[in-house]
PAZAPA-4460 file (N, C-alpha, C; in steps of 0.05 Angstrom, whole numbers, plus 32768, in hexadecimal, padded with zeros to 4 digits):
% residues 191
    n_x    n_y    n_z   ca_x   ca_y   ca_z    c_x    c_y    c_z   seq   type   mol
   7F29   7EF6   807F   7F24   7F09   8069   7F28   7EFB   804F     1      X     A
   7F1A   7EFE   803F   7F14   7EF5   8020   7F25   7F06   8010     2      X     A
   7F3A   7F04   8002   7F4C   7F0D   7FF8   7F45   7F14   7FD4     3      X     A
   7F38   7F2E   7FD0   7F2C   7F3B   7FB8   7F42   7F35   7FA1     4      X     A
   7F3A   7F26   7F92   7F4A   7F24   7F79   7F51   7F38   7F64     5      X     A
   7F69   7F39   7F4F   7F6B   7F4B   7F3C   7F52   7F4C   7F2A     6      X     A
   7F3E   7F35   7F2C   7F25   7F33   7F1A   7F0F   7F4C   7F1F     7      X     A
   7F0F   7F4A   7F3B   7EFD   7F63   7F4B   7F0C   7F7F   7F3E     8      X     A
   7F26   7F82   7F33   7F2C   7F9F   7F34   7F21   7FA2   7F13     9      X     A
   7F25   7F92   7F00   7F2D   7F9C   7EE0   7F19   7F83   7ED8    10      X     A
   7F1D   7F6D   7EDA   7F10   7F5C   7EC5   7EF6   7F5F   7ECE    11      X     A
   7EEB   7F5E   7EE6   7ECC   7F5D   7EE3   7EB6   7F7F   7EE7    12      X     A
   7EC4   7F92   7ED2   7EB5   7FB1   7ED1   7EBD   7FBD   7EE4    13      X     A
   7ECB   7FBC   7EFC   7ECE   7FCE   7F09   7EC5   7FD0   7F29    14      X     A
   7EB8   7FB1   7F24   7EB1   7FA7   7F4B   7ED5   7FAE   7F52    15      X     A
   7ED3   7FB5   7F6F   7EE4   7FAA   7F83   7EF1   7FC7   7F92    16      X     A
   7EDD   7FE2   7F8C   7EEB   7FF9   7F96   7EF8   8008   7F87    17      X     A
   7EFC   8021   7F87   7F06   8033   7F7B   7F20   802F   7F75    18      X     A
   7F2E   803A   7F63   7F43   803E   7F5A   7F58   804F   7F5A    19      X     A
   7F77   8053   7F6A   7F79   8069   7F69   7F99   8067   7F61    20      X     A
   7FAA   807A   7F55   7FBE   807D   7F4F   7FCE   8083   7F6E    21      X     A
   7FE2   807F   7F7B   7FF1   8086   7F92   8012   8081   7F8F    22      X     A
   8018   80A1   7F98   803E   80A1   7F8E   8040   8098   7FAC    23      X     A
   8062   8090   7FA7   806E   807B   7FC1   8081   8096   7FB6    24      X     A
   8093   80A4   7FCB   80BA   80AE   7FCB   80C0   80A8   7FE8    25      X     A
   80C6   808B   7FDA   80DD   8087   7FEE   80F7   8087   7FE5    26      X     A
   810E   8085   7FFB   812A   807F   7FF5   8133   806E   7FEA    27      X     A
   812B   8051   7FF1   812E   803A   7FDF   8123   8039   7FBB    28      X     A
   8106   803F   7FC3   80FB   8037   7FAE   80E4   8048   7FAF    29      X     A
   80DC   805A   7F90   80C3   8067   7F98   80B4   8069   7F77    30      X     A
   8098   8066   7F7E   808C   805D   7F62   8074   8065   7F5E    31      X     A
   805D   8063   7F58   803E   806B   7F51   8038   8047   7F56    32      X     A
   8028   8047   7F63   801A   8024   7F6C   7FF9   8034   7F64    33      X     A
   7FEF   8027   7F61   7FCF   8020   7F60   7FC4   801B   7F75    34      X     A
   7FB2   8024   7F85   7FA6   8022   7FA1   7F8C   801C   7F9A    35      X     A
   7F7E   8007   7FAE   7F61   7FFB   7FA2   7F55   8000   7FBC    36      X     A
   7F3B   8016   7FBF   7F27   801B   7FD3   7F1D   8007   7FD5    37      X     A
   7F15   7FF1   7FEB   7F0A   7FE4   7FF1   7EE7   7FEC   7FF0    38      X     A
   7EDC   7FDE   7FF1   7EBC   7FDD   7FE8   7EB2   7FD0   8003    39      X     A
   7EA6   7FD6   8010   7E8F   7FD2   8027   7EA1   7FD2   8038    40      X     A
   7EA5   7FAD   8046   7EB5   7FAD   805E   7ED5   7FA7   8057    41      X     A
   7ED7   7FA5   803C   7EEE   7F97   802C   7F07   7FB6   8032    42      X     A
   7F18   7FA9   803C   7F34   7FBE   8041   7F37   7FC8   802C    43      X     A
   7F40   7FDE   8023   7F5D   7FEA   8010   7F7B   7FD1   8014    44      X     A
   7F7F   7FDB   7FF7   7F9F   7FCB   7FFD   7FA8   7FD6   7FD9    45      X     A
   7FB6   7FCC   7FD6   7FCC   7FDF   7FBF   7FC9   7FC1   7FAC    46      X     A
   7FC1   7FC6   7F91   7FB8   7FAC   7F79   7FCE   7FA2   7F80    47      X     A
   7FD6   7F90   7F78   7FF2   7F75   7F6C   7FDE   7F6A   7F5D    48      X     A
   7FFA   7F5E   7F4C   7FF7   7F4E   7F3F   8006   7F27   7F39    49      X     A
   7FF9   7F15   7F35   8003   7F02   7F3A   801B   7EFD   7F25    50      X     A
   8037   7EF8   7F2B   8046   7EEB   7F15   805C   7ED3   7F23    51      X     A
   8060   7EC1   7F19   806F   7EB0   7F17   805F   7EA0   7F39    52      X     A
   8050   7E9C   7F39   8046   7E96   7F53   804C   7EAE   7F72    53      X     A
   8050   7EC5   7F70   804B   7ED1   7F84   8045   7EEE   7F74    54      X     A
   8039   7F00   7F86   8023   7F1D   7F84   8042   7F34   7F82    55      X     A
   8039   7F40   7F6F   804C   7F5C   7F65   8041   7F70   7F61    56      X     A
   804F   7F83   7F63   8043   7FA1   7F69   8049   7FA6   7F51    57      X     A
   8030   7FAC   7F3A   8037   7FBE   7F22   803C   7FE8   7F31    58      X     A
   8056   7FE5   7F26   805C   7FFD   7F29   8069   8014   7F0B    59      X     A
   805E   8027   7F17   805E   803E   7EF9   806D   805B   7F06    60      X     A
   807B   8062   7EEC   8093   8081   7EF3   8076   808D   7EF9    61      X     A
   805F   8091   7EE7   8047   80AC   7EE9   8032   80A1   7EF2    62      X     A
   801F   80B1   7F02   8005   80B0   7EFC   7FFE   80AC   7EE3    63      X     A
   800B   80BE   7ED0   7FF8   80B7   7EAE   7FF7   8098   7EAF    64      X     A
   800E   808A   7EA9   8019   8075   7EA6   8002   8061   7EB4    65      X     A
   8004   8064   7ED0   7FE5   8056   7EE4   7FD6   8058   7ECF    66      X     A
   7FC4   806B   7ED4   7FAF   8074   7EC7   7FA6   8066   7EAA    67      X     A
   7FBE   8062   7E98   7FC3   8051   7E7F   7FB8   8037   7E85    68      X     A
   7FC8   8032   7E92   7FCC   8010   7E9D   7FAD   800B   7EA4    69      X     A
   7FA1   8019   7EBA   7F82   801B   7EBC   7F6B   8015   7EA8    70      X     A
   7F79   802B   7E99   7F66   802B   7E83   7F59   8022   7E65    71      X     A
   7F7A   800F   7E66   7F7D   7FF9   7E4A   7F6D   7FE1   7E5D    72      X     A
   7F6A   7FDD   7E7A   7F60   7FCB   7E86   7F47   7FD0   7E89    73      X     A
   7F37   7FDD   7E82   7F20   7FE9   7E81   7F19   7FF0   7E9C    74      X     A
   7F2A   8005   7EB1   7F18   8013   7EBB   7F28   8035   7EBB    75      X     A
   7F1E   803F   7ED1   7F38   805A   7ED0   7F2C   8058   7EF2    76      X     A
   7F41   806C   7EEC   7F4C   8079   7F0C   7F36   808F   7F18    77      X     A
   7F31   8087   7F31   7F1C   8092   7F38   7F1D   80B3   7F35    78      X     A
   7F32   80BC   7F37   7F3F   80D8   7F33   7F61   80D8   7F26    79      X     A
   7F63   80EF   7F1B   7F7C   80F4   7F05   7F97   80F7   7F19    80      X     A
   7F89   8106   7F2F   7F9F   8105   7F3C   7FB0   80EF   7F4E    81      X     A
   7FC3   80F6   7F63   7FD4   80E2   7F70   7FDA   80F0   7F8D    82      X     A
   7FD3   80E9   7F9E   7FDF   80E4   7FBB   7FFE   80DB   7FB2    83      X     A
   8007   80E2   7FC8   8029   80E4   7FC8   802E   80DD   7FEF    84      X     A
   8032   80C6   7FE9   8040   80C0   800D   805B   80BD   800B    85      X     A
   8065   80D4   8019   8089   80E0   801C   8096   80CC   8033    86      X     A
   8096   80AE   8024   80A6   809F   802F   80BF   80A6   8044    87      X     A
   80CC   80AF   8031   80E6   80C0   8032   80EC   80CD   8052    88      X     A
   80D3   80DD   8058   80CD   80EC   806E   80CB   80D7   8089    89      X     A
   80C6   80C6   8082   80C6   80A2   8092   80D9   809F   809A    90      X     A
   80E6   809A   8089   8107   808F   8082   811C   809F   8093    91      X     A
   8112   80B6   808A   8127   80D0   80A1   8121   80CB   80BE    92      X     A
   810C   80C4   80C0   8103   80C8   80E2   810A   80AA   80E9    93      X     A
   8104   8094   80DA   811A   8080   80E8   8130   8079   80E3    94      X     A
   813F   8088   80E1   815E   8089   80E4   8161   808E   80FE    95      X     A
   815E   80A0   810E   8153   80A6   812E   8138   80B6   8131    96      X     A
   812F   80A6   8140   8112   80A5   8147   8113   80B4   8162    97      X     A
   8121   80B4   816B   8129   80B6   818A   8129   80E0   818C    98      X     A
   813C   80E1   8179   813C   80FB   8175   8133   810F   815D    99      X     A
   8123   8104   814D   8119   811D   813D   80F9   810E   813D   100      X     A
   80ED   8126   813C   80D3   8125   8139   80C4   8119   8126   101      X     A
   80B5   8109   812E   809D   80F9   811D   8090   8109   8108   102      X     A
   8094   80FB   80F4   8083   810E   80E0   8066   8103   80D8   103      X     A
   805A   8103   80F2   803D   80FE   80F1   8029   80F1   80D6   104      X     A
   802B   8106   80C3   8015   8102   80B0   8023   80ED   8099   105      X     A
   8037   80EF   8097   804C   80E3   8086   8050   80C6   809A   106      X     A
   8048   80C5   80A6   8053   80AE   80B6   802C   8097   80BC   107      X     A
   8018   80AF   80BC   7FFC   809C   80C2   7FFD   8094   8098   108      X     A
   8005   80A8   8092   7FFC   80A4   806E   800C   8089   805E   109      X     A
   802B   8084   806E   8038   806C   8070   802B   804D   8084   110      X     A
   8020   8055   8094   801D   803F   80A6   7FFE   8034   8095   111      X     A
   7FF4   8040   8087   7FDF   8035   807C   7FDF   802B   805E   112      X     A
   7FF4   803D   804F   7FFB   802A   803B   800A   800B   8047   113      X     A
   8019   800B   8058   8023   7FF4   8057   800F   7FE6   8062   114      X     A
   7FFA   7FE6   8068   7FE4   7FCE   8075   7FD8   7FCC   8053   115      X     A
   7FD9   7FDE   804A   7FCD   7FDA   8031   7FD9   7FC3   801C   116      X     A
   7FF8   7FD2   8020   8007   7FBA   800E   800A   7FA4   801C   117      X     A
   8010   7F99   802D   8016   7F8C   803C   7FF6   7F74   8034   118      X     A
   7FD5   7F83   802F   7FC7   7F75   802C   7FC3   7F6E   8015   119      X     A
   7FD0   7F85   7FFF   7FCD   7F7A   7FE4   7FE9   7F65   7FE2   120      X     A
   7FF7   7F64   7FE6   8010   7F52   7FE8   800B   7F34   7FF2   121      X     A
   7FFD   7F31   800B   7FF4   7F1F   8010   7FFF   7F15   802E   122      X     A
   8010   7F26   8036   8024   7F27   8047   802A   7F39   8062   123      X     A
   8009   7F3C   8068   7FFF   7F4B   8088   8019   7F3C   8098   124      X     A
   8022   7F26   8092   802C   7F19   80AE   8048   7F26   80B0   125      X     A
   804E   7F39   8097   8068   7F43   809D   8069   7F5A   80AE   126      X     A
   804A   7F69   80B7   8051   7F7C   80C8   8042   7F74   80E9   127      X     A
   8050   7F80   80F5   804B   7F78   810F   801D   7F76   8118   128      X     A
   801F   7F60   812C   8004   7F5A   8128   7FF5   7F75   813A   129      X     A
   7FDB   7F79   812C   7FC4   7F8A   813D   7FC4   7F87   8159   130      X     A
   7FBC   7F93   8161   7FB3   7F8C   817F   7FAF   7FA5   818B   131      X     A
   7FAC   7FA9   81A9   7FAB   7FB8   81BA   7FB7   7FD7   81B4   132      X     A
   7FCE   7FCE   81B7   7FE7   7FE2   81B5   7FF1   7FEF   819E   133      X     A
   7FEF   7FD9   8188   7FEF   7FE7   8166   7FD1   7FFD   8166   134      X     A
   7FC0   7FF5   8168   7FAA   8001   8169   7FA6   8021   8175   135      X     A
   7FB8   801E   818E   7FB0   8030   81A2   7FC9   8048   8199   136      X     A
   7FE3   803D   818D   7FF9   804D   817E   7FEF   8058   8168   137      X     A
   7FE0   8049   815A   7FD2   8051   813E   7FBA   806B   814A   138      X     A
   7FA8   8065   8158   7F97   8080   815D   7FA7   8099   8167   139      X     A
   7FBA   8094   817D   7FC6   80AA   817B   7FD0   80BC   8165   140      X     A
   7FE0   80A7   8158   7FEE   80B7   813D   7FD9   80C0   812F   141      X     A
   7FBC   80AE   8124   7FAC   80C6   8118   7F9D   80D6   8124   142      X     A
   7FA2   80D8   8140   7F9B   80F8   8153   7FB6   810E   8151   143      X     A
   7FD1   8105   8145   7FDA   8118   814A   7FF0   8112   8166   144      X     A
   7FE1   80FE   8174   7FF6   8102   8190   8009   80F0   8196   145      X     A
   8018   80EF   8184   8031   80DB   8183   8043   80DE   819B   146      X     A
   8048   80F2   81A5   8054   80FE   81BC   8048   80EB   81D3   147      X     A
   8033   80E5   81D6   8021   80D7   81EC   8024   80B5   81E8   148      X     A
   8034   80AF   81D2   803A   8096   81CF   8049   808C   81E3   149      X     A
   803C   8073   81F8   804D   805D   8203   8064   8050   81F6   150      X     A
   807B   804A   820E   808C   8039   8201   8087   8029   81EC   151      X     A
   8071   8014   81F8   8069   8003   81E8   8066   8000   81CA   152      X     A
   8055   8022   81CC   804E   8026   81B7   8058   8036   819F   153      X     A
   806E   803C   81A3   8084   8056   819C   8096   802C   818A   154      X     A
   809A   8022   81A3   80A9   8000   8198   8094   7FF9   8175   155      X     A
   807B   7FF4   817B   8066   7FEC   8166   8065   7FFD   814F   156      X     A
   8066   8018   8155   8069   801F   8141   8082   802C   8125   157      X     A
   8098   8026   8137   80AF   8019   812C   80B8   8007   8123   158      X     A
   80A8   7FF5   812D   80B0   7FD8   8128   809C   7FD7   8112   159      X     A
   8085   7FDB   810E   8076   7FE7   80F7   8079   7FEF   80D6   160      X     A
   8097   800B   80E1   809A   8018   80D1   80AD   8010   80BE   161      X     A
   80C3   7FFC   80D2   80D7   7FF0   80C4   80C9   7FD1   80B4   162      X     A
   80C1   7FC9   80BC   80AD   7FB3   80A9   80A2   7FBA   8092   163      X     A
   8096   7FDB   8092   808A   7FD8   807E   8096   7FEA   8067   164      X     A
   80AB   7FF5   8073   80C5   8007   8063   80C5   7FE8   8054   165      X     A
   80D9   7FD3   8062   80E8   7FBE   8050   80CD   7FB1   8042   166      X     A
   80B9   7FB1   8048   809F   7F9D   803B   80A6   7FB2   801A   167      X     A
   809F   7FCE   8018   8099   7FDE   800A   80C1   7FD3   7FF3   168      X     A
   80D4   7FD9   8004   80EA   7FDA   7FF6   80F8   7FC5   7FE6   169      X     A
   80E0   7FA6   7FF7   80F1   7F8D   7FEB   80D9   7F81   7FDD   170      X     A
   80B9   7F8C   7FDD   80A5   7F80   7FCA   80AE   7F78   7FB1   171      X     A
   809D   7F69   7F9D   80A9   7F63   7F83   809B   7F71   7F74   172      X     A
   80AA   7F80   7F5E   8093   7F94   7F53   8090   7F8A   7F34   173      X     A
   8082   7F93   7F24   8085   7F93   7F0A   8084   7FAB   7EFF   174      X     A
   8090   7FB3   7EE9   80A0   7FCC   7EE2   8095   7FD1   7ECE   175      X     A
   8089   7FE3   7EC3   8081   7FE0   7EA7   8068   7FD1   7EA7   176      X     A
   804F   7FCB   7EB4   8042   7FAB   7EAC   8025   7FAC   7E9C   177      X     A
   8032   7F98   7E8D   801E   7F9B   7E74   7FFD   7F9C   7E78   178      X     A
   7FF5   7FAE   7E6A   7FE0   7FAF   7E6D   7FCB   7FA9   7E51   179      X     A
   7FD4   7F97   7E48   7FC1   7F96   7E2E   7FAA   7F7B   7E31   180      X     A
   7FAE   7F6B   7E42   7F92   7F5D   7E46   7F90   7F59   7E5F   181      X     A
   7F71   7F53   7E5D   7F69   7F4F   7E85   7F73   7F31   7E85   182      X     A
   7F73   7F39   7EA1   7F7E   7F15   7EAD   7F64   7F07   7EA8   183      X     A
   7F75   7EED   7E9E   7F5C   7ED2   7E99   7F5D   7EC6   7EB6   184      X     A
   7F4C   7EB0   7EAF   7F47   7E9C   7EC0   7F62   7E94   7EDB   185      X     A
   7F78   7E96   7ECD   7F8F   7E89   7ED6   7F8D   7EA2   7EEA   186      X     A
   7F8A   7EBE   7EED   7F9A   7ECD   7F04   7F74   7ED3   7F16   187      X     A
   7F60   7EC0   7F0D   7F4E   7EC8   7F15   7F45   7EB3   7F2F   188      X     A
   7F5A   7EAA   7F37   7F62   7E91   7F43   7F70   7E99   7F59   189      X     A
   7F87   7EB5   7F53   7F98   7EBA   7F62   7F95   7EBD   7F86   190      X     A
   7F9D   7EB1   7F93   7F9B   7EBF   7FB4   7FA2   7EDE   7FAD   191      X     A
***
C-alpha cells in the first residue's frame, strides 16, 4: 500500500478524500482527531502529521477548533458535525471481558478507528495481523453476534482492543497545531 501524504489532504485542493472532524472519550486521553475518507481503493486512516522525524496526531478540545484548522488550510470539513466513539465504554468492558457484556457498536466503531490510526500513524504492525480469524471475529461483531465468537476469536479481538487502547493512549500528538501555512516540499516527502 502507497502511503497518501499530508500533500493529498490540504496542499494539493483537496485530492485524498473527504474530511471529517471525529471525537475520541476515552479514559486516558480524549480529543477531536481529523479522519480522512479514503478515495477509491485507498483506506481511511486519521491525518498525522510529520514532526521531529516521526507522524503526530494533531488533536483539538472542538470540532469548531478542527474545522478552523481545516479551513486556514484551505479545505473544510465535509460536514459541521462529529461522530463521537465512547472509548470509555471499551475501557469498561476490558477491565473484565469475561463478565460484562460487549458493547458491540462502541467496540466495531473502536476497532476501526484504530486500523485507521494505526494507518495514519504508520504503525499497522502494532495491532495484531489480519487473517482468518481477525476477519471472521470482525464480521461477527458487525453482525451483532459476538456471543458466537470462538475462543480464538473472543483472544483476537482483545488482543486487538488492548493494542489499540495503548496505540490511541501513547500516540504522539500535537496540541494546539498550527495552522497558518501548508506543508512545503519538506513534509511532501513524508512516509
Amino acid at each position: 500500500m502507497t502511503r497518501t501524504g499530508i500533500t493529498d489532504v490540504f496542499a494539493t485542493g483537496g485530492r485524498g478524500g473527504s474530511l471529517y472532524a471525529y471525537r475520541v472519550r476515552g479514559r486516558g486521553r480524549g480529543a477531536v482527531v481529523l479522519w480522512v475518507g479514503g478515495r477509491g481503493d485507498e483506506p481511511d486512516r486519521v491525518f498525522t502529521l510529520p514532526e521531529a522525524g516521526r507522524l503526530h496526531v494533531p488533536v483539538f478540545a472542538t470540532v469548531r477548533q478542527a474545522g478552523m484548522y481545516a479551513r486556514r488550510r484551505g479545505r473544510d470539513l465535509a460536514t459541521p458535525e462529529a461522530d463521537t466513539l465512547e472509548l470509555s465504554r471499551v475501557q469498561h468492558w476490558l477491565e473484565d471481558p469475561v463478565r460484562r457484556k460487549v458493547p458491540s457498536g462502541a467496540l466495531l466503531e473502536a476497532w476501526n478507528f484504530f486500523d485507521d490510526l494505526a494507518r495514519g500513524l504508520d504503525t499497522v504492525h502494532r495491532l495484531p495481523r489480519r487473517g482468518p480469524v481477525r476477519n471472521s471475529a470482525y464480521v461477527k461483531l458487525f453482525e451483532g453476534e459476538c456471543a458466537a465468537w470462538t475462543t480464538d476469536e473472543r483472544r483476537v479481538v482483545l488482543e486487538l482492543t488492548r493494542a489499540g487502547t495503548e496505540l490511541w493512549n501513547s500516540c504522539p500528538v500535537i496540541a494546539r497545531p498550527r495552522s497558518g501555512t501548508v506543508p512545503g516540499r519538506e513534509a511532501a516527502g513524508a512516509p
